[in-house]
N, C-alpha and C positions, 0 to 999 in steps of 0.2 A: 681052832688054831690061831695064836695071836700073830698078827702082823710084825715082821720084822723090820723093825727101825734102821735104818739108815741116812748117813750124810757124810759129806766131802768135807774135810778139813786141808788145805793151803799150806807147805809151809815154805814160806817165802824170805827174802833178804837178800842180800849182795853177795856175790860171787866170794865164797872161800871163808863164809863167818859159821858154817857147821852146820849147814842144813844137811845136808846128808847124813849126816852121823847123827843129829839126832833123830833125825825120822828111823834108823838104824836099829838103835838103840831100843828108843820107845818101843816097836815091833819085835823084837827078841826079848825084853821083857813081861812084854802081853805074852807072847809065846812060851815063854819059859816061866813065867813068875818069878823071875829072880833077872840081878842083872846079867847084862847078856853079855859074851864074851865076845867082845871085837876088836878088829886093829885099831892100836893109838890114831891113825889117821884114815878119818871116814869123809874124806873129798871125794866131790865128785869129777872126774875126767873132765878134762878143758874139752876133750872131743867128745863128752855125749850131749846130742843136742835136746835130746827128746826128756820129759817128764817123768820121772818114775812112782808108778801107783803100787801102794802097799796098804795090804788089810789093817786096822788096829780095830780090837774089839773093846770098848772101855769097861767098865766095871759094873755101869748100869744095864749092858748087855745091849745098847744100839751098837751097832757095825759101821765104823767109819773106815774111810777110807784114806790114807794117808799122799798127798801130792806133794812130790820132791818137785820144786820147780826149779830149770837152770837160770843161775843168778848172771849167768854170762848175757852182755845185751849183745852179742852177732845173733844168741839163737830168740829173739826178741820175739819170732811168731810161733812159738812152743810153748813159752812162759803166757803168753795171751793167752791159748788154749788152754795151757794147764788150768789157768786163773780166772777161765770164764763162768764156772758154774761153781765155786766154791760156795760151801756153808757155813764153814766159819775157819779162821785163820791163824796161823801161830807165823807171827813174827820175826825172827830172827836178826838179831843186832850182837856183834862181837863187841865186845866190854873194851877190847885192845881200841877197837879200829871206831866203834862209837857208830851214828848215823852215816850211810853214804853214798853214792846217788841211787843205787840200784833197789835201796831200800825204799827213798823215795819213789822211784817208779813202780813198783810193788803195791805198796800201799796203795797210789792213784787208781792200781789197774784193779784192786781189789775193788777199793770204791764204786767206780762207776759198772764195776758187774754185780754189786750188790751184796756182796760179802757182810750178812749180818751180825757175826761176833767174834771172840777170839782173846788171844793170849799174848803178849809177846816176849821173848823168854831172851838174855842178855845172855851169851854163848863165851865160852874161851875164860871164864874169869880165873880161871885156877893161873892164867897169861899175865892176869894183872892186877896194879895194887888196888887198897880198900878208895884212892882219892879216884883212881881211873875209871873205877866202878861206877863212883859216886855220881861223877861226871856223866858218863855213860848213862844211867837211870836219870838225872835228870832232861837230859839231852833227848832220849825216849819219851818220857813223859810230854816235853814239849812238841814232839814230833805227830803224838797223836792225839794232841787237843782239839778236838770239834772233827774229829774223823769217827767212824762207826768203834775203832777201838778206845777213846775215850773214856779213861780209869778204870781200864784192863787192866788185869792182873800184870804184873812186871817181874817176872821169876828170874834168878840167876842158876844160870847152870855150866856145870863142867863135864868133858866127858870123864874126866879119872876124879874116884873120888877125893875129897878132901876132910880135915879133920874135923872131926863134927857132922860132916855131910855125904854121907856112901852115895852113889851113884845111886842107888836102889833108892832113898828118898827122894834126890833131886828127881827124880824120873816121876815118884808116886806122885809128887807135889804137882808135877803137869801134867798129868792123867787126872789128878781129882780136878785140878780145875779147867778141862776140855772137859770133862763128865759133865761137872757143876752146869757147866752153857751148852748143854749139847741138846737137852730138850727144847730148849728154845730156837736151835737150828735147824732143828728139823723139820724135811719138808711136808708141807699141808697139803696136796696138789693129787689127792689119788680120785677125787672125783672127776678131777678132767682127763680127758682124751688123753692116749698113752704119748710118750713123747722121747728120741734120744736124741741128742747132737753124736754125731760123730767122729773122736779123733784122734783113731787110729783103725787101721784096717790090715788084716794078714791073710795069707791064703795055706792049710796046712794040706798037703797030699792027702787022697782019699776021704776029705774031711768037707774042704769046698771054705768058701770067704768066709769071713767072721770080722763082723763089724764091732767094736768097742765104742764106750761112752757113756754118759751119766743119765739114768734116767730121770727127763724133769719133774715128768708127771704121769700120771695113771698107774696102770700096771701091766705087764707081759705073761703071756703065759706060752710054755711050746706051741709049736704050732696056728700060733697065731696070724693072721693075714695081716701084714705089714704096706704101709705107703710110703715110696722111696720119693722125697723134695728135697730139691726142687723137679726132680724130674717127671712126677707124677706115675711112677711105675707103681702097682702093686706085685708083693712078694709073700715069702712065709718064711717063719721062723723055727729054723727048724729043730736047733736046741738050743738052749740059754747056759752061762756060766757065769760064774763070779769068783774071781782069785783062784782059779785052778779047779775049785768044783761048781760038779754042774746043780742045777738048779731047776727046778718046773716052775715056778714064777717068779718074779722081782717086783718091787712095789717101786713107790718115787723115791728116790735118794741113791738107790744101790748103781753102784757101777758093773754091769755086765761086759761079757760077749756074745752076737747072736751069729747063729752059723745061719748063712741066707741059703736059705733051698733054692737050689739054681739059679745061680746069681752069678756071673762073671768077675774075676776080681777086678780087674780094669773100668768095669760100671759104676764102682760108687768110691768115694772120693772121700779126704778130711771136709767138713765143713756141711754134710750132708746132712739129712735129719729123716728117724724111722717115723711114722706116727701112724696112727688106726686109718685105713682106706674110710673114705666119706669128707676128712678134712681140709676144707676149701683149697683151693692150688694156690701156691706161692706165686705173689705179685710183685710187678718191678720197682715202684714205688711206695717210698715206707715215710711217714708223717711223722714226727716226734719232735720230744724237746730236747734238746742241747746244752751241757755247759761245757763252755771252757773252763780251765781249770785256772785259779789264780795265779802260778806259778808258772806258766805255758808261757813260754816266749812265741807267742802266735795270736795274731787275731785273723776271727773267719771270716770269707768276704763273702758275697756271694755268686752263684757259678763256678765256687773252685775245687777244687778235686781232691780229694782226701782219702785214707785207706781205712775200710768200715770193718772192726770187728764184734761180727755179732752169732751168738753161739759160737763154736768153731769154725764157720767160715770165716775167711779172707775176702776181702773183694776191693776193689775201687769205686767211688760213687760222685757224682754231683750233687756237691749241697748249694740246695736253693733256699733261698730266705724265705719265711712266711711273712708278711707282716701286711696291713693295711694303708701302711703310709704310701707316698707320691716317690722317696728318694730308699734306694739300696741299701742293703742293712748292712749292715759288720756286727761280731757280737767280739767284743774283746773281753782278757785273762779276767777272770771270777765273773764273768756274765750272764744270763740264759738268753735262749732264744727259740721261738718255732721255726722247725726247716724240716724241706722234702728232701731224702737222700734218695738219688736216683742211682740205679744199682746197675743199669742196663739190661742186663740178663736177670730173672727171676732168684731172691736170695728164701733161703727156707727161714725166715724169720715174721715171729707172732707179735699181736698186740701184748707188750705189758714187759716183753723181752729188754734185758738190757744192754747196751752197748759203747765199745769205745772207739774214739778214732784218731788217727796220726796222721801227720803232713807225711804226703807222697816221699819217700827215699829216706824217712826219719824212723830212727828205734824210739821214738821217746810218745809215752800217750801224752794227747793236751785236751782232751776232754771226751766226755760221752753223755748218755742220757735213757731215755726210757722210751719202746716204743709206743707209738700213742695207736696206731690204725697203719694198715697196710693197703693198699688201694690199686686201681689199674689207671686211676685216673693224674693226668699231668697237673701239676696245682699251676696256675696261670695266673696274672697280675688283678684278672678282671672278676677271679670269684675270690681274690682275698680276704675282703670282707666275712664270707660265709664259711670258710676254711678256718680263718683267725677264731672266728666265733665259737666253731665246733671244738679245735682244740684248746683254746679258752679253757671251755667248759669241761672238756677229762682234767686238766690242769687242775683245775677247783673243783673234781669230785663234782659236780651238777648234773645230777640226771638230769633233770629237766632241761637245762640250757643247752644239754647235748643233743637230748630228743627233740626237740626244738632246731638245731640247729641243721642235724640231721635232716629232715621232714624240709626248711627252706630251701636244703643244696639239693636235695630229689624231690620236687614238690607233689610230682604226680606218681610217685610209689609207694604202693603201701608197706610199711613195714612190721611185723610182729614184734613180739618182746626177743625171742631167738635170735633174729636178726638185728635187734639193735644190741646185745649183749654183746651177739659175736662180734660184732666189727670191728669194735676200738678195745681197749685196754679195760675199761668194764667188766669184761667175763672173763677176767684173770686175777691169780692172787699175785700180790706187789709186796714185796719186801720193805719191810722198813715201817714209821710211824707216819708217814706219809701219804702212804698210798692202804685205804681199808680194801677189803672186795665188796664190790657193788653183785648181790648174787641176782640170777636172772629171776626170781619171785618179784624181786623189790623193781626190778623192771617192768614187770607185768603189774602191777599194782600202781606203776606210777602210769602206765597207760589207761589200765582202767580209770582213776582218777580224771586222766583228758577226757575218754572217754561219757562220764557221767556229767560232766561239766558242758559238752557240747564241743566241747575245744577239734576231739578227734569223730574222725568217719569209720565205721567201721564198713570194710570192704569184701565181704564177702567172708571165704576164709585165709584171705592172702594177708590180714593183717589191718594198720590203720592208716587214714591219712590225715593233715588237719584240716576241718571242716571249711578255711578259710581259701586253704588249696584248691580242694574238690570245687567252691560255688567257683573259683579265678580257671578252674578248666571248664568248664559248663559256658561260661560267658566268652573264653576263650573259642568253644568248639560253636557254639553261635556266630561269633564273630567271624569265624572264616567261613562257614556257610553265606553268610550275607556278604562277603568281596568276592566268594569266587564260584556263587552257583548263577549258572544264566548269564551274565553279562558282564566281563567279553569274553568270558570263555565257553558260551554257549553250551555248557556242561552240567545238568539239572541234578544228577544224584551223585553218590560218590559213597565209594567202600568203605567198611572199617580201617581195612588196611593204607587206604589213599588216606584216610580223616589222621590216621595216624605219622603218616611219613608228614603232612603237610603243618603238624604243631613242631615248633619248635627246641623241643624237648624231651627226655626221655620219658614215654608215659606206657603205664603198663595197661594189657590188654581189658580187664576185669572194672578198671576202672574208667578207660574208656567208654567202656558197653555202658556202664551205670552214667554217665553224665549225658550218652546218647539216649537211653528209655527215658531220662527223666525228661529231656526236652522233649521226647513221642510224647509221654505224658502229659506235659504243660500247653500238645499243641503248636509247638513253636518246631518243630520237624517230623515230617511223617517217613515211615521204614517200611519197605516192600524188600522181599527177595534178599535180605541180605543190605542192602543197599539205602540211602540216608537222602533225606530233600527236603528243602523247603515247601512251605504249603504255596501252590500255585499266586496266590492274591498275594503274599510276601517278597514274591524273591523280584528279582532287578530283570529287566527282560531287552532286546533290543524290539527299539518300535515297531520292527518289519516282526516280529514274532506275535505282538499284540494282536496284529493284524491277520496272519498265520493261525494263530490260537481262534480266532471271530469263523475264519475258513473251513478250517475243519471240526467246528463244532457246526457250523451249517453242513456241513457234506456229512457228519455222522449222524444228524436230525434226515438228512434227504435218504441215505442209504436203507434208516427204515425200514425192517425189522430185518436188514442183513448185515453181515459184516464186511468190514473193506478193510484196505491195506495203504499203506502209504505209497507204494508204486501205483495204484489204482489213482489215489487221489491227486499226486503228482499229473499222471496222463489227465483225467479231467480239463486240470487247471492250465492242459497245454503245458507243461513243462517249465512255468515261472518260477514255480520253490525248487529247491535242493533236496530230493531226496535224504538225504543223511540228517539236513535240517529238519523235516517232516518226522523222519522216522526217531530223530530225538526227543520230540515236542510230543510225540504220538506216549514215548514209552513214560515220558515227566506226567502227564495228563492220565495215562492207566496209574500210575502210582499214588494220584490222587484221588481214585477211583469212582475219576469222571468216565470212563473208560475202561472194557475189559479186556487185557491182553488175551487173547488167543494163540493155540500155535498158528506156525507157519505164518508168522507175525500179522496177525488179523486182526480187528480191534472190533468191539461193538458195545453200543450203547449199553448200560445198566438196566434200562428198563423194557431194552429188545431180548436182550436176554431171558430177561424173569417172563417176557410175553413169550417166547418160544418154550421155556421149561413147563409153562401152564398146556400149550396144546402139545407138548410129546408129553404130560402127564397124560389129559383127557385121553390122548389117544390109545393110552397102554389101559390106561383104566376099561376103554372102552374093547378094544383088540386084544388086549393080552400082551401085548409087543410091541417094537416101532421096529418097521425095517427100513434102510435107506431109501429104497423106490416112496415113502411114506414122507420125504424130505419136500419135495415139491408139492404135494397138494396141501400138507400140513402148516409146514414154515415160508414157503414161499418164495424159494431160494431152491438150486438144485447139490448134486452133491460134492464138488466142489465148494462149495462155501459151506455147507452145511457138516462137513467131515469135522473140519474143529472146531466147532460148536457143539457135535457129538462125544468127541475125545475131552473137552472141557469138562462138559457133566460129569461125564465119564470120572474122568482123576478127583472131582469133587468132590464126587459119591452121590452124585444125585440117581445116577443111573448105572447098570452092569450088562457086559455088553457081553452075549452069548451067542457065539459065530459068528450069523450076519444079522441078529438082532437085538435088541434091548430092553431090559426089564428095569423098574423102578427097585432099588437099593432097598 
C-alpha cells in the first residue's frame, strides 16, 4: 500500500483581497471538476477570528490541505498559528489595492516559519485596468525578491470569468502550478518520532476531546500511546480523522483529529504537542539563533521580554544574548545573533523547530530563527565562551567543532552518538538550502574517527569522552586525595560518593570508577570495602600521628599472636590518644593490609594470623575438628578474642563451621 502524500499550503494577504473565495473556489472545483458555483462575494467575516482548513486534492493525487488565514491584524495569534507549519504558500495581492501591510506581515511570518515554496496569484483584476495590473505585478515582483518566493509564478486571477479566460482555466492554471511545487514540499520527516502541534481542540458528546493539528513528523496509528508536552502526561489515541473521514493511520504532512481516550477537555490546551511516550521532557531554556528582520522598527537588547511563537504555542520569554565579549549585545534590523529564550515554564519545542517573535503589546513579527538545542541549563556570562563555541559549530554545520565543543562544556560525561544527535539541531531535517541533515551514522563515524585517533575514551557502554578529559579527572581525583586525606582533616579513605560530591563538576559514575582502578592500578591509591586511600608512606599526616602509627605497630608486635582493639590499646597507653583518633589510624593501616580488620573491631597482625590458620589447620588435620575449648591450648588466647578470628576464617572460607565446631573448607 503506497503512502499517502500530504502538505499544507497558506494562503495568505491582507484583509479583504479574496482569500477566501479563492481557497473557495479552488475546493469546489477539486470537488466538482468543473467550476464551482459560488456567491459573487466570498469574504470572510470581520468576526471570524479562527483559520479555516479545507481539503484540496491536486491532480498528482498528494492531499493538501488548504489554510484560509485571517488577514485582519486584531486576530494576529490565529494567523501565526495558521502560518506556523505551512509547506508552501499562495499569496495573495488584489491588482486594485497592490502590496499592503498585512501582505508584508504574511510574507515575514511565512519566512521565518520556513515556508519552502509557493505561488502568488494577483486577485480582483477583472476591478482593474491592464496599467493597474501592470503595476501591481511589478510591485509583487519586487516584494518578493530574495525571499523563499523569489520568481514564483505571478498568476492573475478573477473570481467571474473573463473573455478569453473562464474561471475554470484561471483556476487550472493554479492547481498546475501548486502541483508542479508540491513534490518538493513535501515533508521528509516519517522516520522520526511521531509528532503534532496543536491548534485547536473541541469536545463532541459521547465522543470525548479531540485534539487537531499538523502532523510534523512520523506517523500515527489508532490506538496508539501518545506523550502529552509540555506536561509530560501519557495518553492513547483513540481514533484518528482527517476532513470528516476517519482514518487508521496518518503519515507527516496530513492534518488530523485525534479523539484522546480519557482525556479531559480542560487538560490540553492550543500550543500543546502529541509525540511517542520515551521523548525527552520539554525544557525551560531554548538556545538559537535570531534574526531581526530588516524592516523591524525594533532593536533587541538584552534581558528583554519578547512574545515567542513556536509551534502553536504562545508564550513570553527572556532573551538573553549569547556572546563572548566583555559589553551587552543588541542585534538591530537585518542582524543575527546567539540568544537564550527563557520561557519560565517548560515550552514543547525541539531542536531544528522554527520560530518567531514580537515585542510585548505588538501585532507585528520583527524577527525569528531556528532552534539550535533545548536545555535545563541557565547560560551564564562565565561559560560564554563554550556556549558561543557550540552553537558556532550547529551554525557552520561542524560536527566536529560541535562534538568538540560538547565534550569541553561536560568534560567528564560520556556521550554516545544518540546522545549527541539528539541534543541540538543535528538529528533533525531543516528546511531550506542551508540547513542539510546531519544523520546519526555520520555521527557515529565521526566518533569513531576520535576514537581510532586516540582523541576519544571509550567508556564502557555509556559512550565516549576525550582522552584529554579523562587523564585532567585522574589528576584531578589524585589531587584531592593529597589536600584532603590525613591532614587536617584527619580523614584517611573516602567513598565513591564523597570523591564525587567533593570534584567540582558534573561527573558521571562509570567514569569515575575508571579513573579511581586506574590510580589502584598505578599504585597511587589503594581500595578496601568500597572505600579509596592513599598508600600509607604518601599521604600528609599530623606529627602526633607519626608517632601514634610507631605505638601501635609496637602494641600489635607485643600483642603477639592475639588480637587487640583500640579501646584495649587506648587503656594501655593510660588514656593519652583519643580513641576515635586510634580507631581511625587503626581502620587507614587495615586498609593497607598492615593489619587485619576483624569483627567486633579487632585488629591483628598478617603474620599472627596465617600462624593461628597453620595450628587450627594441624589441629583439624590431626582431630578432625577444632572446637572452642581447642582455642586456649592451640592459639593461645581464650574465647573471647579468639571468636573473631574464628568467624574471620570462617567468612573467608578457610574454615565451616558445623555447630559448635569446625572443619577445613
Amino acid at each position: 500500500m503506497m503512502k499517502e502524500k500530504s502538505l499544507t499550503i497558506g494562503i495568505a494577504g491582507h484583509s479583504g483581497h479574496g482569500k477566501t473565495t479563492l481557497a473557495r473556489l479552488l475546493t469546489l472545483k477539486d470537488s466538482a471538476g468543473k467550476d464551482g458555483h459560488a456567491p459573487s462575494s466570498g469574504k470572510r467575516s470581520a468576526s471570524t477570528p479562527d483559520a479555516q482548513h479545507v481539503p484540496l486534492v491536486l491532480p498528482s493525487g498528494i492531499r493538501a490541505c488548504l489554510v484560509d488565514v485571517p488577514g485582519n491584524p486584531k486576530y494576529f495569534k490565529s494567523t501565526v498559528r495558521a502560518l506556523c507549519h505551512v509547506d508552501m504558500a499562495i499569496l495573495v495581492i488584489s491588482a486594485e489595492d497592490g502590496v499592503m501591510p498585512q501582505t508584508h506581515e504574511h510574507l515575514r511570518m511565512l519566512h521565518y516559519f520556513g515556508a519552502k515554496m509557493g505561488i502568488a496569484v494577483l486577485t480582483r483584476c477583472d476591478l482593474a485596468d491592464d496599467e493597474t495590473i501592470a503595476i501591481a505585478e511589478l510591485e509583487t515582483a519586487e516584494l518578493l525578491e530574495k525571499t523563499f518566493l523569489d520568481g514564483c509564478p505571478v498568476l492573475r486571477f478573477s473570481e467571474k470569468s473573463q473573455k478569453g479566460f473562464p474561471l475554470s482555466v484561471q483556476l487550472g492554471k493554479i492547481i498546475d502550478a501548486l502541483d508542479r511545487k508540491a513534490p518538493g514540499a513535501v515533508l521528509n520527516t516519517e522516520h522520526l518520532p511521531f509528532r503534532l502541534s496543536i491548534d485547536r481542540v473541541r469536545q463532541f458528546p459521547g465522543f470525548g476531546t479531540v485534539a487537531t493539528g499538523k502532523v510534523l513528523s512520523g506517523s500515527i496509528k489508532r490506538n496508539d500511546p501518545l506523550l502529552l508536552l509540555p506536561e509530560g502526561r501519557t495518553i492513547r489515541a483513540r481514533f484518528l480523522q482527517s476532513h470528516g473521514r476517519e482514518i487508521e493511520c496518518a503519515e507527516a504532512g496530513a492534518r488530523i483529529g485525534i479523539n484522546l481516550h480519557k482525556t479531559p477537555f480542560d487538560s490540553i490546551k492550543k500550543g500543546m504537542v502529541l509525540t511517542r511516550p520515551g521523548i525527552p521532557v520539554s525544557l525551560p531554556f531554548i538556545n538559537s539563533e535570531i534574526h531581526v528582520h530588516k524592516d523591524a522598527c525594533a532593536t533587541l537588547h538584552d534581558r528583554m521580554r519578547i512574545r515567542l511563537f513556536v509551534g502553536t504555542a504562545i508564550t513570553t520569554a527572556i532573551l538573553v544574548m549569547i556572546d563572548g565579549g566583555s559589553d551587552p549585545k543588541i542585534i538591530r534590523p537585518g542582524e543575527t545573533g546567539l540568544v537564550q529564550l527563557r520561557t519560565g515554564l517548560p515550552t514543547a519545542a525541539f531542536p531544528g523547530d522554527r520560530f518567531a517573535i514580537s515585542l510585548l503589546g505588538s501585532a507585528r513579527i520583527v524577527g525569528g530563527g531556528t532552534i539550535f538545542e533545548t536545555t535545563h541549563i541557565k547560560y551564564r556570562r562565565v561559560r560564554s565562551a563554550l556556549v558561543a563555541k557550540r552553537l558556532k559549530a550547529i551554525q557552520d554545520i561542524d560536527i566536529t567543532g560541535y562534538v568538540d565543543a560538547v565534550m569541553d562544556a561536560q568534560p567528564f560525561t560520556p556521550f554516545s552518538a544518540i546522545d549527541l544527535a539528539g541534543q541540538s539541531i543535528f538529528s533533525t531535517e531543516r528546511p531550506g538550502k542551508r540547513w542539510g541533515r546531519v544523520k546519526e551514522d555520520e555521527m557515529g563515524i565521526e566518533i569513531r574517527r576520535k576514537i581510532d585517533s586516540g582523541a576519544f575514551l571509550e567508556i564502557r557502554h555509556d559512550g565516549v569522552v576525550k582522552k584529554k578529559n579523562y587523564d585532567r579527572l585522574v589528576e584531578k581525583v589524585l589531587e584531592l586525595f593529597e589536600s584532603m586525606a590525613g591532614a587536617p582533616s584527619q580523614k584517611f579513605h573516602f567513598h565513591l560518593n564523597e570523591i564525587a560530591g567533593f570534584i567540582k563538576a558534573t561527573v558521571s559514575r562509570p567514569l569515575l570508577e575508571m579513573a579511581l582502578d586506574e590510580l589502584c592500578r598505578r599504585g597511587l591509591l589503594l581500595s578496601a570495602n568500597g572505600h579509596y586511600q592513599l598508600p600509607l608512606e604518601t599521604m600528609k599526616r599530623p606529627k602526633r600521628h607519626d608517632s601514634l602509627l610507631s605505638k601501635i605497630n609496637d602494641f600489635a608486635v607485643m600483642s603477639w599472636p592475639k588480637p587487640f582493639t583500640g579501646g584495649y590499646f587506648c587503656k594501655y597507653h593510660s588514656g593519652r590518644f583519643e580513641k576515635k583518633d586510634v580507631e581511625r589510624l587503626l581502620k587507614h593501616i587495615a586498609a593497607q593490609n598492615h593489619l587485619i580488620a576483624l569483627d567486633h573491631e579487632r585488629y591483628i597482625l598478617p603474620d599472627a594470623l596465617e600462624e593461628a590458620k597453620q595450628r587450627i589447620r594441624k589441629t583439624i588435620e590431626e582431630n578432625g575438628v577444632f572446637y572452642i575449648h581447642d582455642c586456649t591450648p592451640v592459639l593461645g588466647y581464650g574465647r573471647s578474642q579468639a571468636v573473631s578470628v574464628l568467624e574471620y576464617l570462617d567468612a573467608s572460607g578457610f574454615t565451616v563451621r558445623q555447630g559448635n565446631a569446625r572443619v577445613l573448607k
